[in-house]
Phi, psi and omega in degrees: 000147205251176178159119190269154178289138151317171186214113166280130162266120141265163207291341169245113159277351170270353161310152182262173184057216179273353196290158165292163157287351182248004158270003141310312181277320161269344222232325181223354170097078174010072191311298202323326199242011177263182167311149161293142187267010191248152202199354203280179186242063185271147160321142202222154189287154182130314195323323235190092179291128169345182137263075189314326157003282207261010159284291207289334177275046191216314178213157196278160185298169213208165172262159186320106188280122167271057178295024221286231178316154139334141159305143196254190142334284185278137202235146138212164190239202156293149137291185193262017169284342192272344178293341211246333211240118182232130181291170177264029145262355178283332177320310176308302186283324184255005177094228174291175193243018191235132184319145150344112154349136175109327230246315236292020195250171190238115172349147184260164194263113157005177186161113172269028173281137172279084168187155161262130189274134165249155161322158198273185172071349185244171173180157220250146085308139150265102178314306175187135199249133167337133191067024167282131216232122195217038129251171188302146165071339164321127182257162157346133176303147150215122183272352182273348198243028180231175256206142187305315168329284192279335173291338172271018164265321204279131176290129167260184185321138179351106172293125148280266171270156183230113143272157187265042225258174207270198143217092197293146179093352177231089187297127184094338197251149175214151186251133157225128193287155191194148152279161180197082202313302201200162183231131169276104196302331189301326183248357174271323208253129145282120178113000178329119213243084190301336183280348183195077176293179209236155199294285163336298181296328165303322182260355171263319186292355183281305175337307184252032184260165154115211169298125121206161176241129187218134186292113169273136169249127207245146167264129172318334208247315183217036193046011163301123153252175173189148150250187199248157193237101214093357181320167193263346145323323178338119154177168191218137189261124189221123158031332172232021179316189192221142155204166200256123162251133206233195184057170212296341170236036157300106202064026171305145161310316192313303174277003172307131138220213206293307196277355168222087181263039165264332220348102197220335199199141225238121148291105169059205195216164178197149214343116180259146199239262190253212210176237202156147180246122202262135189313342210244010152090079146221166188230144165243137191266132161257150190275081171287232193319015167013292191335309205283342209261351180253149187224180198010072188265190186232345189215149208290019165266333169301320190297330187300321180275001196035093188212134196274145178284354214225190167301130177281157158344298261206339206001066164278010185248031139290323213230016159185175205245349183283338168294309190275127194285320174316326163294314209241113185264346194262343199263349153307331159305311207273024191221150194118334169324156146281113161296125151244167193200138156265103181310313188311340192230068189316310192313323200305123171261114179286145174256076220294145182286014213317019204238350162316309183100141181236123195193175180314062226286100168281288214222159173214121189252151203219154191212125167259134182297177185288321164274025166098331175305104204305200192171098143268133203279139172206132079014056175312096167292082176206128168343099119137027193249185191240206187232172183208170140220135159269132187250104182274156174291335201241138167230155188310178181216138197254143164170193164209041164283163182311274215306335183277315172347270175306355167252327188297332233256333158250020121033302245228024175233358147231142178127186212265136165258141172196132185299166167258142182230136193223148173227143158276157193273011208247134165318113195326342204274319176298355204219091182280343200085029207236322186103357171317111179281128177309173192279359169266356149111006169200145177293100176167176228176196184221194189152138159259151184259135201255130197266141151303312209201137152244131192235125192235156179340303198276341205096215207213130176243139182257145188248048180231090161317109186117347178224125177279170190317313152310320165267354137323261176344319219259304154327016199294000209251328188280337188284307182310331200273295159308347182282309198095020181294162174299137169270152193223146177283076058163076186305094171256282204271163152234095208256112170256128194325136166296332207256298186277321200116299172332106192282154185235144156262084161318116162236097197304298158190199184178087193270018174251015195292140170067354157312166171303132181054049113262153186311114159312182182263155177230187194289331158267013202210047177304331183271139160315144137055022186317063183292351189268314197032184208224169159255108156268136165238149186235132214230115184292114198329142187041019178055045195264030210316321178276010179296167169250000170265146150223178158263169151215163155207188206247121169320276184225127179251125187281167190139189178252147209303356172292332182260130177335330188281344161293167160194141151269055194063336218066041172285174178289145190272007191254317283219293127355152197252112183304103133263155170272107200034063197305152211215293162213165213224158183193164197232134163281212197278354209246347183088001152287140191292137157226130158222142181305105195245147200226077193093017211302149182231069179220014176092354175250190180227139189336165165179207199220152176220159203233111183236117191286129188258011185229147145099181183295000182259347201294108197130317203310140170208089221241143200274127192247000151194159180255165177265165178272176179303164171054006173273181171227157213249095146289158164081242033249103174269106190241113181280185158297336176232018177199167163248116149265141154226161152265113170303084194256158211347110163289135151096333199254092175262160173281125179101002185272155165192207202273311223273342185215062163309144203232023191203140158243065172266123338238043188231000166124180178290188218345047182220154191305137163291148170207144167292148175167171215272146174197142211252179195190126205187152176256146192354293167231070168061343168304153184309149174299139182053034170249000000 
């Protein structure tokens, strides 16, 4: 039985995906809608057919993708009994008839309630919500009375990514690190004046950016998290946070400004979007949408970087000059970066990372080689920009003494940054934008990793002609550009399996692929007017993270699952859970993919899905909870007896304020929407999905 989705309407039907106009506007500085800032004519996979030979000794055959047309408007799916229940030819064609280890749960039904909805058998908590207050002397949230002081005491603004880390010797407590991406000023202050904030409002949004770590406690009895308050762990990074910038253009001309000529040391982090947990316990952030928070710049390396000729959203560079670029031209360099943070050490000045590369950071994930050298993954959330790995030169080292620390804590400031360039095995003629399948009967191909730059004690040699080493680092997306890297439908999270190896890639959406004077479709990016977007997975020669070769295909390409232009690994597609635009990603304790939606454009509201990446299930993909309105569903942390997310902006509709809400999330009618954290577990204590 089919049962069509609600359809959400909003006051601009040209935002792309599911987002609002006014999470355009706060949240990446109406990315969508300036110019694509990559302009170059780089090579697109297609260009050039494979060597199939050596693609197929590389990865095993993929099943038959069945694609066609574009997706239309109108959506319907399975309900959520028919996701669970298979006859005995669906049995056949997908294997046992029983979900994936991990899975067992019955899909949640597509949905617009302002809650977050679970599977039945499961139940809920809010861990900690914005302005909860978990340093010493921070007082009770009050939104009418509050103040830069207390908010940077204070749990901040739409939480993103989320780590777990453990805490030995304090039975039952674990600390947890949470992003802060960015803040909606429109849903913080009543009465907001957008032409003309007040100093004061300005200096609680520096407040509620950034960072923070707060010691979580589990009830034992019933998987309930909660937090703890005042821990001496505690603690929070904002917007003027003092931080050390280190790797090859640490102290570069590039990062000079008035107030800092060493450049070496950074006032904060800015939209931290998702991140990473690093083996040797430190978490890493990436610095995304940078871009928004700087004004009136003039040249065309900003431009490249989408940094606006005019005045900002947010016009903080009324109220310091390091925003404006035209006073401070340099201090936009300084953004953009992977930040590491030691939870462990309240003491600690966190760092960026520049030997990282600087562009729109989604996420930065980390797989240590077989001799101990970490290999980090990152993603540039941007229309037509690309992917990276850092291969560090240094290996880890285990203990927890100062001195292993402080040797761990620079890992990732010497070795190769180096882009992704992918070709397909299909003649370019084949791959129309229609979602049509080429004539070997599936999308993937083979690709290389391109080195940029190498950063060594002694220094940095650049392998980009025409740009010194320095200019790598700080530049990096003109590096790609010259390489000739793949353009990509806007790559943010990146995961590589615990278990397998397999790197997985969120690819969101991209509505300008095939547009007049833009990049067309190739083989890894097939579709026109991609609103939906896809998953690749990429499997690295000899399952190596420091080869420079790998294969890929495309996992799943998302829409709803009625129209032909999908694919679900090839499991049946009746079977299956509609997503939209997949964002960010995570693997449970069993090697199943969770993922994250960002904007789903299927008329519903967002949520986190469970996907099997192995075994005769492999493709099964069931949706385990929705966001409340106007949210997006982050961080996803899935443990063996709980689910975390980060809830972000609630509430952020076109036309909501304090004064007119458009979420009583979560806490009910006349009380403020607030972004915040939320645990998740099943009834009667049993493993998740089992």
């Amino acid at each position: 039985m089919r049962i069509p989705l609600p359809l959400i309407s909003t006051s601009n039907g040209s935002h792309p995906g599911g987002r609002s106009a006014m999470t355009c506007r706060f949240r990446c500085g109406d990315a969508c809608f300036h110019e694509v800032p990559n302009p170059t004519a780089n090579p697109y996979v297609g260009d050039v057919i494979a060597d199939a030979l050596s693609r197929r000794s590389m990865m095993r055959a993929a099943a038959v993708v069945t694609v066609a047309a574009a997706a239309g408007t109108a959506v319907s799916v399975p309900e959520a009994k028919a996701a669970t229940t298979t006859g005995e030819a669906a049995a056949k064609a997908a294997g046992s008839g029983r979900a994936a280890r991990g899975l067992r749960f019955n899909p949640v039904v597509p949905n617009t309630a302002d809650t977050v909805t679970v599977p039945d058998g499961y139940q809920q908590n809010v861990v900690i919500r914005w302005g909860e207050p978990i340093l010493r002397g921070a007082p009770a949230f009050d939104p009418d009375h509050q103040t830069a002081a207390t908010q940077a005491g204070q749990f901040g603004y739409n939480c993103d990514f989320l780590s777990l880390l453990p805490l030995p010797g304090e039975r039952g407590k674990q600390l947890l690190v949470a992003n802060h991406e960015y803040t909606d000023e429109v849903l913080m202050f009543a009465g907001y004046d957008e032409a003309n904030p007040t100093r004061e409002q300005v200096e609680i949004a520096w407040a509620a950016h950034g960072l923070s770590a707060v010691v979580v406690e589990e009830d034992r009895r019933t998987g309930k998290l909660t937090a703890v308050p005042r821990h001496h762990l505690n603690r929070r990074v904002t917007a003027t946070t003092e931080f050390r910038v280190t790797g090859p253009a640490a102290g570069s001309d590039l990062l000079k400004t008035s107030a800092d000529p060493t450049g070496t040391k950074v006032l904060g982090t800015l939209n931290n979007c998702s991140g990473g947990t690093t083996p040797w316990g430190t978490t890493l952030h990436g610095e995304e949408n940078f871009n928004q928070y700087f004004g009136n710049a003039t040249r065309a390396t900003d431009k490249r970087y989408g940094i606006g000729t005019g005045g900002t959203e947010r016009k903080w560079e009324l109220f310091d000059k390091r925003f404006d670029v035209a006073q401070e031209p340099n201090e936009v360099h300084r953004f953009g970066y992977v930040v590491e943070f030691d939870p462990y050490d309240p003491s600690s000045t966190p760092r960026k990372h520049t030997a990282l590369g600087r562009f729109k950071h989604e996420a930065a994930t980390v797989r240590l080689t077989a001799d101990g050298r970490p290999v980090v993954y990152s993603g540039d959330d941007e229309r037509f920009d690309y992917f990276y790995k850092f291969v560090s030169s240094k290996r880890m080292k285990h203990g927890t003494s100062r001195a292993v620390r402080e040797h761990n804590l620079s890992l990732l400031d010497e070795g190769t940054l180096y882009v992704a360039k992918l070709t397909g095995d299909s003649p370019a003629i084949e791959i129309d934008g229609t979602g049509k399948l080429p004539s070997d009967g599936e999308f993937d191909g083979s690709g290389e990793w391109i080195p940029l730059a190498t950063a060594t004690a002694k220094g940095a040699v650049s392998h980009v002609d025409g740009m010194t080493a320095e200019e790598v680092f700080v530049f990096t997306r003109l590096a790609g550009d010259k390489v000739g890297a793949t353009k990509m439908d806007r790559p943010e999270d990146i995961e590589p399996s615990p278990l397998t190896g397999k790197v997985y890639v969120a690819l969101t959406n991209n509505k300008d692929r095939g547009a007049t004077g833009k990049a067309g479709p190739d083989e890894a990016n097939p579709r026109n007017s991609n609103k939906h977007g896809h998953v690749l997975e990429l499997t690295e020669r000899w399952n190596r993270p420091e080869s420079t070769r790998f294969a890929w295909s495309l996992f799943l390409v998302a829409g709803d699952p009625n129209d032909p232009a999908t694919y679900f690994a090839g499991f049946p597609k009746d079977k299956v859970s509609p997503i939209s635009c997949p964002d960010n990603v995570a693997f449970d304790p069993y090697g199943n993919l969770w993922i994250s939606t960002d904007g789903a454009q299927l008329g519903v509201h967002d949520g986190l899905f469970g996907v099997a990446t192995r075994g005769s299930r492999r493709g099964e993909l069931k949706q385990f909870l929705t966001m409340p309105a106007g949210a997006e569903t982050c961080g996803p942390i899935i443990q063996e007896r709980r689910v975390l997310v980060a809830v972000q902006h609630p509430g952020e509709i076109d036309g909501a304020s304090v004064e007119n809400p458009a979420s009583t999330w979560p806490d009910g009618p006349g009380k403020l929407v607030r972004p915040a954290v939320v645990a998740v577990w099943r009834a009667d204590g049993c493993a998740i999905g089992s």
